[in-house]
MARDREN-765062 format. One record per residue (C-alpha): x, y, z; residue in three letters. Coordinates in nm, 3 decimals. Layout:
# residues N
x->X | y->Y | z->Z | residu->ALA
...
This chain:
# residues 395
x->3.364 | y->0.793 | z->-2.200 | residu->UNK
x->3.049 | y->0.792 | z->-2.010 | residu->UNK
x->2.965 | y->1.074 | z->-1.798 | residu->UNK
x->2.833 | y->1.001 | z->-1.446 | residu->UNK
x->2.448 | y->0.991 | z->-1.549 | residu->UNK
x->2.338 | y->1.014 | z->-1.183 | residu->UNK
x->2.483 | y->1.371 | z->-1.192 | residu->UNK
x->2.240 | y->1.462 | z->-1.502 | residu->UNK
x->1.904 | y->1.599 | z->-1.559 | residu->UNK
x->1.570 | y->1.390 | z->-1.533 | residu->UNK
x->1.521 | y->1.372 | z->-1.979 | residu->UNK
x->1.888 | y->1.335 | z->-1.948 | residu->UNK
x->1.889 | y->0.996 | z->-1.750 | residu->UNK
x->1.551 | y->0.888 | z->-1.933 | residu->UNK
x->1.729 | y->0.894 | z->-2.274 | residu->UNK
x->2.062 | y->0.780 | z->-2.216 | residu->UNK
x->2.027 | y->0.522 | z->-1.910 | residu->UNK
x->2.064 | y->0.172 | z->-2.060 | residu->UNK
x->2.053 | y->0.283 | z->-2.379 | residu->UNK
x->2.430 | y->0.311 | z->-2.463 | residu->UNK
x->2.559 | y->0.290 | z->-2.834 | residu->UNK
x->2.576 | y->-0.060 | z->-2.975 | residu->UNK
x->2.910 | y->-0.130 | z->-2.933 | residu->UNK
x->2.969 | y->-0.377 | z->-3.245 | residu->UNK
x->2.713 | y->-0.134 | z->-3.435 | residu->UNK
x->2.723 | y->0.197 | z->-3.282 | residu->UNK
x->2.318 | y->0.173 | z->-3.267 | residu->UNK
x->2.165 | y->0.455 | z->-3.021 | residu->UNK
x->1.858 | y->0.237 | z->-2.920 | residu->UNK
x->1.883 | y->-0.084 | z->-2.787 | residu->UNK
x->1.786 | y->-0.392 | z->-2.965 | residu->UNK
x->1.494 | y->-0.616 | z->-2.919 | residu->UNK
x->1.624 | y->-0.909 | z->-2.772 | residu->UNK
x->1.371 | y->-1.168 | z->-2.870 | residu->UNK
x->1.604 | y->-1.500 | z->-2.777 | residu->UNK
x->1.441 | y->-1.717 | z->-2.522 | residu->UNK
x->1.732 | y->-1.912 | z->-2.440 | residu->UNK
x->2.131 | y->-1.765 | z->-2.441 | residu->UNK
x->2.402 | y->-2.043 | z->-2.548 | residu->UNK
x->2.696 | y->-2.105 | z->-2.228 | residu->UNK
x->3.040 | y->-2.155 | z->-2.253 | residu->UNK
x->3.036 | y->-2.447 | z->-2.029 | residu->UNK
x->2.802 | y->-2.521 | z->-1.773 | residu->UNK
x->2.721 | y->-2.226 | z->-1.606 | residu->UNK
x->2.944 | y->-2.030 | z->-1.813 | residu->UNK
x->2.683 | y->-1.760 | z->-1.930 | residu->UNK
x->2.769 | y->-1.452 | z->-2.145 | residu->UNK
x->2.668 | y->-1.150 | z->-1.998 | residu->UNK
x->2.507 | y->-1.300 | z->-1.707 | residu->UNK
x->2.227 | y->-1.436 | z->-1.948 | residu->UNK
x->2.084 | y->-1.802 | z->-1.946 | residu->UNK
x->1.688 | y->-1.756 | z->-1.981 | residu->UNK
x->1.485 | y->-1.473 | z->-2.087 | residu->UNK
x->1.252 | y->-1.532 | z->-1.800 | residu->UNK
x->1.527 | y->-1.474 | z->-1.578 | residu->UNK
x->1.725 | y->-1.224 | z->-1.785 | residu->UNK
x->1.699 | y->-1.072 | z->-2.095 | residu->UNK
x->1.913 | y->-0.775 | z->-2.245 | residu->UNK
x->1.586 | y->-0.536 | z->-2.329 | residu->UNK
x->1.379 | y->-0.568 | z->-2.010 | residu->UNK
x->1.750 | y->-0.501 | z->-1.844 | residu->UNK
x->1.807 | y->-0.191 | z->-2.035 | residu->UNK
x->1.466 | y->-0.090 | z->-1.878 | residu->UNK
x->1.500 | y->-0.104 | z->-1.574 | residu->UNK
x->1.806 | y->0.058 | z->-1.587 | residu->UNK
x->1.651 | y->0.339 | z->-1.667 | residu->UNK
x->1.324 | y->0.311 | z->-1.450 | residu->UNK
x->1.603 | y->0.305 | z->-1.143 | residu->UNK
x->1.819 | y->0.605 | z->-1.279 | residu->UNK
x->1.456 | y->0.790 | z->-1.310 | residu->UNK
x->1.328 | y->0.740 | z->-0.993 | residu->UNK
x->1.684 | y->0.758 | z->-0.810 | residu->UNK
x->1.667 | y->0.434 | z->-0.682 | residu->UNK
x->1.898 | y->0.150 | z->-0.688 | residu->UNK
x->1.729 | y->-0.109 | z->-0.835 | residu->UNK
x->1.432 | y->-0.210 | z->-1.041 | residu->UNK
x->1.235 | y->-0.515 | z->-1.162 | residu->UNK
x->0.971 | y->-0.471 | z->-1.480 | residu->UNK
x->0.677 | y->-0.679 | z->-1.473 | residu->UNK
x->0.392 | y->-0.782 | z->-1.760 | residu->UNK
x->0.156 | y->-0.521 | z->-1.549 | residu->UNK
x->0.133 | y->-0.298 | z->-1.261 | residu->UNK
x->-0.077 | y->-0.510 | z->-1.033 | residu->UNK
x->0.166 | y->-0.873 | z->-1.122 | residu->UNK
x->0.411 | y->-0.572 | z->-0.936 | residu->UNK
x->0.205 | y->-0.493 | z->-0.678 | residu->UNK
x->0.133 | y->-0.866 | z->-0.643 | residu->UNK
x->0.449 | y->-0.912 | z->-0.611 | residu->UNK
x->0.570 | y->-0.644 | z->-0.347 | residu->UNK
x->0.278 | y->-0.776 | z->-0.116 | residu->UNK
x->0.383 | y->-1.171 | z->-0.154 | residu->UNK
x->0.728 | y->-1.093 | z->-0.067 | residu->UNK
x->0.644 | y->-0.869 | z->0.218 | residu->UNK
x->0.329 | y->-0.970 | z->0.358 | residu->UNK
x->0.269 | y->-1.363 | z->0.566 | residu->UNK
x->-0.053 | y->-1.456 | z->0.739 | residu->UNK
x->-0.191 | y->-1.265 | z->1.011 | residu->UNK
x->0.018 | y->-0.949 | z->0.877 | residu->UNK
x->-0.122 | y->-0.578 | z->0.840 | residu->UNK
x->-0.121 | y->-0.291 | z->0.641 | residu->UNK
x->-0.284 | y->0.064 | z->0.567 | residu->UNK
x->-0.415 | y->0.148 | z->0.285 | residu->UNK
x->-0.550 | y->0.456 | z->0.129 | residu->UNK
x->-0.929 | y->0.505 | z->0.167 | residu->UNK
x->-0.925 | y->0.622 | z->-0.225 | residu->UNK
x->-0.752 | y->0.386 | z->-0.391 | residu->UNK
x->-0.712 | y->0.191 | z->-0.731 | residu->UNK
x->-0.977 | y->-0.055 | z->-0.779 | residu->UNK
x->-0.748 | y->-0.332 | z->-0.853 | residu->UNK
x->-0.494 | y->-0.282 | z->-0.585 | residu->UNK
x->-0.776 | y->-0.295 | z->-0.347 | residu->UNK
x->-0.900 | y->-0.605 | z->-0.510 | residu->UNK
x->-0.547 | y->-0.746 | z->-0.422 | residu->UNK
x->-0.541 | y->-0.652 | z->-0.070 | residu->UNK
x->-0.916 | y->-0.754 | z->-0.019 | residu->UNK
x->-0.989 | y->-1.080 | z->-0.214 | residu->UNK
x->-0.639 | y->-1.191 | z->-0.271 | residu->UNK
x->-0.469 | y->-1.173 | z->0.006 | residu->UNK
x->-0.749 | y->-1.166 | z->0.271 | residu->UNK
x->-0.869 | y->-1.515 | z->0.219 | residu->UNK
x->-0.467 | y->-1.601 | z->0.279 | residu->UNK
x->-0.493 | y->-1.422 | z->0.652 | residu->UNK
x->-0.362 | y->-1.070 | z->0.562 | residu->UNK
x->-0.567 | y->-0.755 | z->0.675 | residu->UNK
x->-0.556 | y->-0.413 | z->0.584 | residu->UNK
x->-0.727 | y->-0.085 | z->0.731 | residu->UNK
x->-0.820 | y->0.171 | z->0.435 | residu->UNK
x->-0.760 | y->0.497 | z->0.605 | residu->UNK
x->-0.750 | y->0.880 | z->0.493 | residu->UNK
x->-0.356 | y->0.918 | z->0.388 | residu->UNK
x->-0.370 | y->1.320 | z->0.437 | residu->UNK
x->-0.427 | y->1.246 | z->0.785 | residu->UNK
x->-0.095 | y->1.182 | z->0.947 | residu->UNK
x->-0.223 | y->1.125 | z->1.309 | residu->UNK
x->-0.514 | y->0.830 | z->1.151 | residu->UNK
x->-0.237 | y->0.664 | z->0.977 | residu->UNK
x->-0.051 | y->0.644 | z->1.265 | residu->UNK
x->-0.370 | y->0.518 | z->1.497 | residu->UNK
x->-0.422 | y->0.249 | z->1.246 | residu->UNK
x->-0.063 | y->0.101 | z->1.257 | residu->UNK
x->-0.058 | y->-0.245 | z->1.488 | residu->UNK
x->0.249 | y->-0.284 | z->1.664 | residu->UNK
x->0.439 | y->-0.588 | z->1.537 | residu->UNK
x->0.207 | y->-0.649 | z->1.302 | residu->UNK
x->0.192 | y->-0.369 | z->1.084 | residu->UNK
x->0.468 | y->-0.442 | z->0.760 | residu->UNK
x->0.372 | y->-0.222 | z->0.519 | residu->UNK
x->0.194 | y->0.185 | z->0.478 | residu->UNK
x->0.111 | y->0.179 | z->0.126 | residu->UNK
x->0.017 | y->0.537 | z->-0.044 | residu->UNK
x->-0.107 | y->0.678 | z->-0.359 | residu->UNK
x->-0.066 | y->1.003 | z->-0.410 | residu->UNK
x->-0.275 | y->1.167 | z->-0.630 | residu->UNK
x->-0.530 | y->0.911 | z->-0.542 | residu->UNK
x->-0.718 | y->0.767 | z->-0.814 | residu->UNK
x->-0.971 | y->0.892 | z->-0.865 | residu->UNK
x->-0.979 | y->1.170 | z->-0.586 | residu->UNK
x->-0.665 | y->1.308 | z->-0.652 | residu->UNK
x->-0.647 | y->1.367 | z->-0.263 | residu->UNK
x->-0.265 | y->1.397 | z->-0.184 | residu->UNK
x->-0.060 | y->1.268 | z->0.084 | residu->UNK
x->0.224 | y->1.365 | z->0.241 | residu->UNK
x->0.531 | y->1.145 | z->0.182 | residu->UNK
x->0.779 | y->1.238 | z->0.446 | residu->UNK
x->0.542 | y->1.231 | z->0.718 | residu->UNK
x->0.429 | y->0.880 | z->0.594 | residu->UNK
x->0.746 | y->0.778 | z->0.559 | residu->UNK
x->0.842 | y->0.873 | z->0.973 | residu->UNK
x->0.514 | y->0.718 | z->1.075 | residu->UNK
x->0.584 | y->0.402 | z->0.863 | residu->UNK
x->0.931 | y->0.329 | z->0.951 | residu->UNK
x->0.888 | y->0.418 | z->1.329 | residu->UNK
x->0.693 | y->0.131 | z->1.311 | residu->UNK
x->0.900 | y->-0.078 | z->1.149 | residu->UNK
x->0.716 | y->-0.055 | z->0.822 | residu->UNK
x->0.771 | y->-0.014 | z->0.474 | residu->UNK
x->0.640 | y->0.287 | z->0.287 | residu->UNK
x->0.519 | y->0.175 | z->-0.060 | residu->UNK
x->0.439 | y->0.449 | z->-0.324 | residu->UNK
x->0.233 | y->0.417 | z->-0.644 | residu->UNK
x->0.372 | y->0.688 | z->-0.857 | residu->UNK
x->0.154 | y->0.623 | z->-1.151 | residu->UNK
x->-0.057 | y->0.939 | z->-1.124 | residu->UNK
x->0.281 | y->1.169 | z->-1.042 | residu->UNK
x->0.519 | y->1.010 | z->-1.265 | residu->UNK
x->0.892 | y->1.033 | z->-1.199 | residu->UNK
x->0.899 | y->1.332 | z->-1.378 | residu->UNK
x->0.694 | y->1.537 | z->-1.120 | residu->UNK
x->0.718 | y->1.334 | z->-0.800 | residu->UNK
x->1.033 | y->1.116 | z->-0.655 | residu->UNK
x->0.893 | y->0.938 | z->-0.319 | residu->UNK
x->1.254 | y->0.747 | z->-0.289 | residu->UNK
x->1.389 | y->1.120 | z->-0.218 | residu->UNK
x->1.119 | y->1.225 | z->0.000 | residu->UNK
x->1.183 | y->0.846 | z->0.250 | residu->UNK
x->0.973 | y->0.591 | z->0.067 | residu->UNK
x->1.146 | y->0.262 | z->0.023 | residu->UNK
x->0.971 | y->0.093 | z->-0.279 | residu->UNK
x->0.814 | y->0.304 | z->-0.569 | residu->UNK
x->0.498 | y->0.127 | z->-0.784 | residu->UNK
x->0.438 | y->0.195 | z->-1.101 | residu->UNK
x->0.148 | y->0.113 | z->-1.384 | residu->UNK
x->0.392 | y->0.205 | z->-1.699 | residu->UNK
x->0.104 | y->0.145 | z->-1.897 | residu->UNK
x->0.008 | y->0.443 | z->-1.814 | residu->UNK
x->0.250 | y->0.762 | z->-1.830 | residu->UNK
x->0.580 | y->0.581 | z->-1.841 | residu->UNK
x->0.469 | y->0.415 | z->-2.155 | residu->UNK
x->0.233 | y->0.730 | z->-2.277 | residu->UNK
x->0.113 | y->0.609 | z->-2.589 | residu->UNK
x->-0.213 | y->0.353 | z->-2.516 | residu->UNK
x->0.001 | y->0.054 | z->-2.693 | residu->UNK
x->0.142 | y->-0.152 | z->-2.405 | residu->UNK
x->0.047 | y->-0.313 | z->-2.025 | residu->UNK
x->0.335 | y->-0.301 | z->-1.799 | residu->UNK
x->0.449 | y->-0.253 | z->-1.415 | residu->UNK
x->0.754 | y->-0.184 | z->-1.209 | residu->UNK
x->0.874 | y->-0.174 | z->-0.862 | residu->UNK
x->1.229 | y->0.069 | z->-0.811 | residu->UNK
x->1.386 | y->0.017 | z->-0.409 | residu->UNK
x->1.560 | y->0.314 | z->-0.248 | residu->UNK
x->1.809 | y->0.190 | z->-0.012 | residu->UNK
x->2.135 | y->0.032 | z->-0.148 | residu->UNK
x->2.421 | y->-0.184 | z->-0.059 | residu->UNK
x->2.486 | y->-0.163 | z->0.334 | residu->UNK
x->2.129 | y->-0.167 | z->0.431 | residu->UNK
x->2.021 | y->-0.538 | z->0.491 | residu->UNK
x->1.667 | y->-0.496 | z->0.467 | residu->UNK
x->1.694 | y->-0.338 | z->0.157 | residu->UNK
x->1.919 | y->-0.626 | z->0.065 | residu->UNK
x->1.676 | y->-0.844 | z->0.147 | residu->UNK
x->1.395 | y->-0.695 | z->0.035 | residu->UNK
x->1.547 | y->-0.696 | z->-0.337 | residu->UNK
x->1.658 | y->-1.018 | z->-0.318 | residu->UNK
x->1.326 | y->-1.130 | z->-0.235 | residu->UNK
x->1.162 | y->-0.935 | z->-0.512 | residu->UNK
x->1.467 | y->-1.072 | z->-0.748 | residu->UNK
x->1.311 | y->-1.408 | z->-0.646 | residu->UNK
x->0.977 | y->-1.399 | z->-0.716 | residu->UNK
x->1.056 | y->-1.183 | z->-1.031 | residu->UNK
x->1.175 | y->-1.485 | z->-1.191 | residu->UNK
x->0.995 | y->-1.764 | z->-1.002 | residu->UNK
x->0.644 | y->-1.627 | z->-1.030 | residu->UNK
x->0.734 | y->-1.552 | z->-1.401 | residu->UNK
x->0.524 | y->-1.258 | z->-1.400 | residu->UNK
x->0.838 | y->-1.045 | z->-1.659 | residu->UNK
x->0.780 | y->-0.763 | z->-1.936 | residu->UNK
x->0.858 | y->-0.918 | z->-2.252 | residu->UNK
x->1.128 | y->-0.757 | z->-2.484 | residu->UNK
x->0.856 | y->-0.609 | z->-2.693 | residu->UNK
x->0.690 | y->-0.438 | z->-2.407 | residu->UNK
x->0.976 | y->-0.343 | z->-2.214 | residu->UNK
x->1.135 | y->-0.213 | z->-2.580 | residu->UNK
x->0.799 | y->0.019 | z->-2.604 | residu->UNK
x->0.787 | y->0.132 | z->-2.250 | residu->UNK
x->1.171 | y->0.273 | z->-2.265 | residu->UNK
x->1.067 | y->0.469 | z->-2.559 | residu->UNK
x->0.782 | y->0.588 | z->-2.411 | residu->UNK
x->0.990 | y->0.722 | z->-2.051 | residu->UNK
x->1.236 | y->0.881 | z->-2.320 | residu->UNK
x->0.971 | y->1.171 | z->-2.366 | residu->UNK
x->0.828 | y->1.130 | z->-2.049 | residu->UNK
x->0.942 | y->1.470 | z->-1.935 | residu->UNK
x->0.841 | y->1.649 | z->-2.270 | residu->UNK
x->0.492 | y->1.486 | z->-2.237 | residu->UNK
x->0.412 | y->1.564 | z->-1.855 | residu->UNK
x->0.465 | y->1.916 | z->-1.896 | residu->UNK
x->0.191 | y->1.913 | z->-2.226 | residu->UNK
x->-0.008 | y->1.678 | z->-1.982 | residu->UNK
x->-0.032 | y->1.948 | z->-1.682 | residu->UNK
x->-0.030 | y->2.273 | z->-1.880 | residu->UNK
x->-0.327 | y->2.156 | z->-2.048 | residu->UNK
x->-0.520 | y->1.971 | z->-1.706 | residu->UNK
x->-0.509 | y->2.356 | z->-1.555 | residu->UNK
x->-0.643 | y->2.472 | z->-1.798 | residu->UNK
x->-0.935 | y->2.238 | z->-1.820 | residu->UNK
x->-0.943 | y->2.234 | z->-1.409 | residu->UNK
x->-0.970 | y->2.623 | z->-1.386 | residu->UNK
x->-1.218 | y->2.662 | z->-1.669 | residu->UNK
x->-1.466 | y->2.371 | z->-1.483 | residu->UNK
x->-1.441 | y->2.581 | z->-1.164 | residu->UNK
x->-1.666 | y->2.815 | z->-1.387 | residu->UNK
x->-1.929 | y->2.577 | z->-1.511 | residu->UNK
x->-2.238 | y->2.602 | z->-1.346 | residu->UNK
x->-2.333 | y->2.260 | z->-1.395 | residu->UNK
x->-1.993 | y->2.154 | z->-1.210 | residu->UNK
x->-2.038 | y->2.103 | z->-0.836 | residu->UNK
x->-1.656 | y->2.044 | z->-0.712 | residu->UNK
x->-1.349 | y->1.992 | z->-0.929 | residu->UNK
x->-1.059 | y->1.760 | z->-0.787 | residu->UNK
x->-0.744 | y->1.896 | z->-0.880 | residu->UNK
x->-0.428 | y->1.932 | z->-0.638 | residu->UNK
x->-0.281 | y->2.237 | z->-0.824 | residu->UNK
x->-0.606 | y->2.495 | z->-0.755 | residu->UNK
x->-0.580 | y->2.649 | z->-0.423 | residu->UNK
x->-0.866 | y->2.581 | z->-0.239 | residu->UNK
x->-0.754 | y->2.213 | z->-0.322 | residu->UNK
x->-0.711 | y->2.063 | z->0.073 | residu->UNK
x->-0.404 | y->1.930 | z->-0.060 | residu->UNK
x->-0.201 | y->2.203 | z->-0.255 | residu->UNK
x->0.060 | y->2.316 | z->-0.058 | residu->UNK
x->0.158 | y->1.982 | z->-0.011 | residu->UNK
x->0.164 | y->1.899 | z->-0.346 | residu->UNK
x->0.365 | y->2.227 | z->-0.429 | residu->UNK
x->0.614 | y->2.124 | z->-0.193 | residu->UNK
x->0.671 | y->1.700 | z->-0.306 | residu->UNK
x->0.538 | y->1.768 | z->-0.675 | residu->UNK
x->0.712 | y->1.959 | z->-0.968 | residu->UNK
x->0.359 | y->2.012 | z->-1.099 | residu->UNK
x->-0.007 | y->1.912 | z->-1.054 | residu->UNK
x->-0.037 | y->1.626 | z->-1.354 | residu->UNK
x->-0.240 | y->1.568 | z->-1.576 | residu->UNK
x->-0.522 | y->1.403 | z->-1.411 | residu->UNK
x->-0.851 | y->1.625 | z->-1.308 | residu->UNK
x->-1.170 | y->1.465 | z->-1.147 | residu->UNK
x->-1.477 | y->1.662 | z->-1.096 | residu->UNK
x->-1.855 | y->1.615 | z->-0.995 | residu->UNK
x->-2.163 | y->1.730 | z->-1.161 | residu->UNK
x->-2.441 | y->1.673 | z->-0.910 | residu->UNK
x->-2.562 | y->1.360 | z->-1.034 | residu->UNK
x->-2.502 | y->0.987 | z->-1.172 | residu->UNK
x->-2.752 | y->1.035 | z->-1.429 | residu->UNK
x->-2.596 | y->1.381 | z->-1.541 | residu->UNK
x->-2.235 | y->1.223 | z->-1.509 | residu->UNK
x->-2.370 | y->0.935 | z->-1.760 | residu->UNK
x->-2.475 | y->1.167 | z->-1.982 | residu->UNK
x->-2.209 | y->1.373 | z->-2.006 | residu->UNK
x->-1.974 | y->1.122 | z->-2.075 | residu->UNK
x->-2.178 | y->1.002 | z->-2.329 | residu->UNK
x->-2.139 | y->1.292 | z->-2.517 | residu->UNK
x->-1.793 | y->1.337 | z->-2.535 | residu->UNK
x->-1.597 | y->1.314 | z->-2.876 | residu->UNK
x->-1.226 | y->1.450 | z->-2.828 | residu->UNK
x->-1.240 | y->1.314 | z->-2.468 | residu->UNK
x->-1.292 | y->0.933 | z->-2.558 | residu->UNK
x->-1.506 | y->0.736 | z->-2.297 | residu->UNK
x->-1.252 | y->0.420 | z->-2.207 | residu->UNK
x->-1.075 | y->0.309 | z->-1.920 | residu->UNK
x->-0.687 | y->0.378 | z->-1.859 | residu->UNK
x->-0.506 | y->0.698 | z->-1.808 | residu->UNK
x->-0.171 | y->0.863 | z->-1.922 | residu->UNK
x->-0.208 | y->0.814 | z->-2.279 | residu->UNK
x->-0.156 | y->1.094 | z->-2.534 | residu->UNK
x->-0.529 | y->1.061 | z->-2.603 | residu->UNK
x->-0.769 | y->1.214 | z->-2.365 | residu->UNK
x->-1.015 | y->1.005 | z->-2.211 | residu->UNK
x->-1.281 | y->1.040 | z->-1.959 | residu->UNK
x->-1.462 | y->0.769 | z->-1.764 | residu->UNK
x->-1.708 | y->0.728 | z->-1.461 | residu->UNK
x->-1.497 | y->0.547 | z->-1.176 | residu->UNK
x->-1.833 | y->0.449 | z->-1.034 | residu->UNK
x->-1.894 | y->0.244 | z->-1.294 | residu->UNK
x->-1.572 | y->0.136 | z->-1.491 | residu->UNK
x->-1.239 | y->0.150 | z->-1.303 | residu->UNK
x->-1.349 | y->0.137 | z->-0.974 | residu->UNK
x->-1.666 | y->-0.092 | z->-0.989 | residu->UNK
x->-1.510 | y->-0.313 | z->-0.781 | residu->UNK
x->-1.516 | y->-0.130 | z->-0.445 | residu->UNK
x->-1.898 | y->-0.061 | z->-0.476 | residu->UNK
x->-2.062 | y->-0.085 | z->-0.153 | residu->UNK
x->-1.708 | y->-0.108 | z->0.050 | residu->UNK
x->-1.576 | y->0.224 | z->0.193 | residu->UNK
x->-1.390 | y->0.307 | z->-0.125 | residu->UNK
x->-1.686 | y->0.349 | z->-0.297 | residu->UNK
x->-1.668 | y->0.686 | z->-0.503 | residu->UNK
x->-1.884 | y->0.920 | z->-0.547 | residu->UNK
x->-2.175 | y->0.836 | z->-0.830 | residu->UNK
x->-2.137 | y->1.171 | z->-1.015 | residu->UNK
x->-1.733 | y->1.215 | z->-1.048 | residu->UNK
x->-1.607 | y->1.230 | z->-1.380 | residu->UNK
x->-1.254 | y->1.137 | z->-1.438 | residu->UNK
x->-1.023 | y->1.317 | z->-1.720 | residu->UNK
x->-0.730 | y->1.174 | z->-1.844 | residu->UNK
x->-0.649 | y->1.526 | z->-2.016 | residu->UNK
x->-0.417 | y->1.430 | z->-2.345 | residu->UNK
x->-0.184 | y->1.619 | z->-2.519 | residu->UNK
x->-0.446 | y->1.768 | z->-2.812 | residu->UNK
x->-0.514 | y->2.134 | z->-2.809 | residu->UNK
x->-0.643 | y->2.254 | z->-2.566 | residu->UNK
x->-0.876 | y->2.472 | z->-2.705 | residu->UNK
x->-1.033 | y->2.156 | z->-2.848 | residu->UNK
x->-1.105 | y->1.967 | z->-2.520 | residu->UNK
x->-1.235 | y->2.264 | z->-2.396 | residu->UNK
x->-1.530 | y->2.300 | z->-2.677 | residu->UNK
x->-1.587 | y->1.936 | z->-2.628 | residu->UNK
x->-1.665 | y->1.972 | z->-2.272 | residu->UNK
x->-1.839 | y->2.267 | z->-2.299 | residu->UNK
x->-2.115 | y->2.111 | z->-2.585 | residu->UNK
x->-2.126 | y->1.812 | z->-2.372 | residu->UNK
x->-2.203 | y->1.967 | z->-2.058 | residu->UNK
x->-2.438 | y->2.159 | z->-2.229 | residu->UNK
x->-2.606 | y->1.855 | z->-2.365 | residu->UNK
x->-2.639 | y->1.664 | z->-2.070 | residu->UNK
x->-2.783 | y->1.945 | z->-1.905 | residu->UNK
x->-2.510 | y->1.929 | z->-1.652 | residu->UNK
């Protein structure tokens, strides 16, 4: 007998969510389900709902299962990537002459969406800070205005928002709240709870953990009753399948394994990134460190009241681009690539790599931030490997 999962712990859900016992084998993980096409017993008689793995398929269901239970929402879709998600979300909210905020520190590729995407098609958006309630607010335009759409952390300023408050000023206006939760993971942060009707992720990143597969998601709050919401994931349940934009059984096989251990991983993740975010507070060549869970962090007490814990994510500046450059260089525990989440630390420049893109708009980032991606090594380790390359770069 199954117990009532919703009534479980986080790892609890994330292990046993769509991933009940064979029950011709009595297998505990589910099965790759490779078929591209699922025989019918009679037209339009389909077993278990399945006809075409586009539509359906057994593994990327057994996903989002999960994802859903995780998040506490009532539904979720898995997609090939985060931003075929986000792409998405915006197509089956957003028409021509529509609006929406935006953070003013945001992904580079979501803002390449919302800029070069969907501008030329007649949509506008107003990048604003999210920790300011009352400029969110001023930049809503009545009747126009369908969607608030918040990171929090940011990437790569790890500002925070607050989600309640967003969620009031977004719905008062008869917007949606959209949430990437990428940087918080389910583990630490549930917008749903907090008011936020559609969660984002990137499970590439921490939902995934392990550098080996691209994915997205999108997980809706409200459930059967509320029409919107009915709508909404109808909509999405449309464009899932007609913009063809799925996770494959492989990847959506490797992403549930990865969210199995989520939990187990996020607490490694953040005991190690305060650690390395205290001891850079001491470095003289380090000019400001970006991390929500010191306290002179604008943003802690928010985060301490929506987040379990700070993550594993710590940006800090050293003065200069040519000092940042070289300190990066210089790095050999800390790997210089792009991504994030992965069990292997990484540092970048967003300047340069993730966030080229939004050069010379206002989401440009500062030249000399460093971004950490702190991994689950020792921690002693990524500690000396800062501390030589710091010294090296003269930083």
């Amino acid at each position: 007998m199954s117990p009532d999962w919703s009534a479980t712990g986080f790892s609890t859900r994330a292990i046993h969510v769509g991933s009940e016992p064979d029950p011709a084998t009595g297998a505990v993980v589910p099965s790759i389900s490779v078929a591209t096409t699922f025989v019918q017993d009679g037209v339009g008689g389909l077993r278990g709902g399945y006809e075409y793995s586009r539509s359906a398929n057994p593994t990327r269901d057994a996903l989002q299962a999960a994802l859903a239970a995780v998040e506490q929402g009532t539904r979720a879709f898995a997609f090939s990537s985060g931003l075929a998600a986000e792409d998405v979300l915006l197509r089956a909210v957003l028409r021509p002459g529509d609006h929406l905020v935006t953070p003013d520190d945001a992904y580079g590729g979501s803002h390449r969406l919302f800029s070069r995407v969907l501008g030329p098609w007649g949509v506008e958006h107003t990048p604003v800070r999210l920790s300011d309630v009352d400029a969110v607010r001023a930049a809503i335009r009545p009747g126009r205005t369908k969607l608030v759409w918040v990171e929090t952390p940011t990437n790569p300023m790890l500002r925070i928002a607050d989600i309640g408050a967003l969620a009031d000023v977004a719905h008062d206006a008869g917007a949606l709240l959209v949430v990437d939760n990428t940087f918080a993971t389910p583990y630490l942060q549930t917008p749903l709870v907090l008011g936020a009707d559609v969660v984002v992720h990137s499970t590439t990143k921490y939902v995934g953990g392990h550098s080996d597969v691209v994915g997205g998601a999108l997980v809706l709050r409200a459930g059967p009753g509320d029409a919107r919401a009915e709508e909404l994931a109808a909509d999405l349940g449309f464009l899932h399948n007609a913009a063809g934009a799925v996770a494959g059984p492989f990847d959506a096989w490797l992403t549930l394994r990865g969210l199995k251990t989520l939990a187990v991983r996020m607490e490694r993740h953040t005991d190690s990134a305060e650690r390395v975010a205290e001891w850079l507070t001491h470095q003289p060549g380090v000019t400001r460190v970006h991390y929500p869970g010191l306290p002179e962090h604008p943003g802690h007490l928010v985060a301490a009241a929506q987040m379990r814990r700070p993550g594993g994510m710590v940006s800090f500046q050293v003065g200069s681009p040519d000092a940042a450059a070289a300190l990066v260089a210089r790095t050999g525990v800390f790997l210089l690539a792009e991504s994030l989440g992965g069990i292997e630390s990484l540092i970048e420049l967003p300047g340069r790599m993730t966030h080229a893109s939004v050069a010379g708009s206002p989401l440009e980032v500062p030249g000399d931030l460093v971004r950490l991606s702190v991994g689950l090594e020792d921690v002693d380790d990524l500690l000396a490997d800062l501390e030589q390359a710091l010294a090296a770069a003269g930083a």
